[in-house]
Structure formats: C-alpha cells, structure tokens
N, C-alpha and C positions, 0 to 999 in steps of 0.2 A: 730075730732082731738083727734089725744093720747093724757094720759097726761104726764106731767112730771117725768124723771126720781126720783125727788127727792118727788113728790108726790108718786110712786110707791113702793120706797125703805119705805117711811112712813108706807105705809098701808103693806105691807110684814113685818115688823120689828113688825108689832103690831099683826100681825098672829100669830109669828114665835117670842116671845118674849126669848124662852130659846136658841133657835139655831139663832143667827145671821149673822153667814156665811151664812145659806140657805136662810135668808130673803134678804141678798145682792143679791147673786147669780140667786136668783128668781128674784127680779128687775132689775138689767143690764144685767143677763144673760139668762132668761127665755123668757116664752111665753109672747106675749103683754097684758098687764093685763087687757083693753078693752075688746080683745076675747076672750080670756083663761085662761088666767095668774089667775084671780081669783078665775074662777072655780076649775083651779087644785090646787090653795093653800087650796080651801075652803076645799075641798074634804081631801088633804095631814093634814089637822091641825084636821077633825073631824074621822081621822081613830080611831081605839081601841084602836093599836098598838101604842106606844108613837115613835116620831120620835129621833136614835140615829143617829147626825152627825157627831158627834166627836169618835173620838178612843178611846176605853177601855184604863188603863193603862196596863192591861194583856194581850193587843192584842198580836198575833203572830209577828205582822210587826213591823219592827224597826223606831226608831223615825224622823221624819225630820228633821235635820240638817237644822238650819238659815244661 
C-alpha cells in the first residue's frame, strides 16, 4: 500500500527544505515515492550542483502577474 499524500509532501519538504515548490510538486505531482519518488529526490538533493527553482531577479523573463 502507498502511503499518504501528506506523509509524502513531509518527507519531500524535509529533502527539499529551501525549495518548497519542488518538494510539493514532487509529492502530488511526481513519481510514487514507494518506487521512485525517493530514489530520484535522494539523487536530486545529493547532486554538487545546488538546485535553483526559483527565478533570478535578473532573469531575462518577465514577471508573473497574480
């Protein structure tokens, strides 16, 4: 049995503690964390490269309008 969304959103938020869009998005919108979902957070949180998910403020692209 899978487990729970809000058990998944837990353990992705606590991988992913500076970017928490991608620990949401990794739990309701990702791989199941039983078969994958872990492996590839574990993998994504011990690369070199630090993860950027958010927008520079000097990116080229313009802002999002709410």
């Amino acid at each position: 049995m899978g487990m729970s969304w809000f058990n998944a959103l837990g353990n992705m938020v606590s991988m992913f503690p500076d970017t928490p869009a991608l620990a949401v998005d990794m739990a309701l919108n990702g791989a199941d964390p039983d078969l994958m979902g872990y492996t590839m957070a574990y993998s994504l949180q011990a690369t070199a490269t630090p993860i950027n998910v958010y927008p520079d403020a000097t990116s080229p692209l313009p802002p999002l309008e709410a």
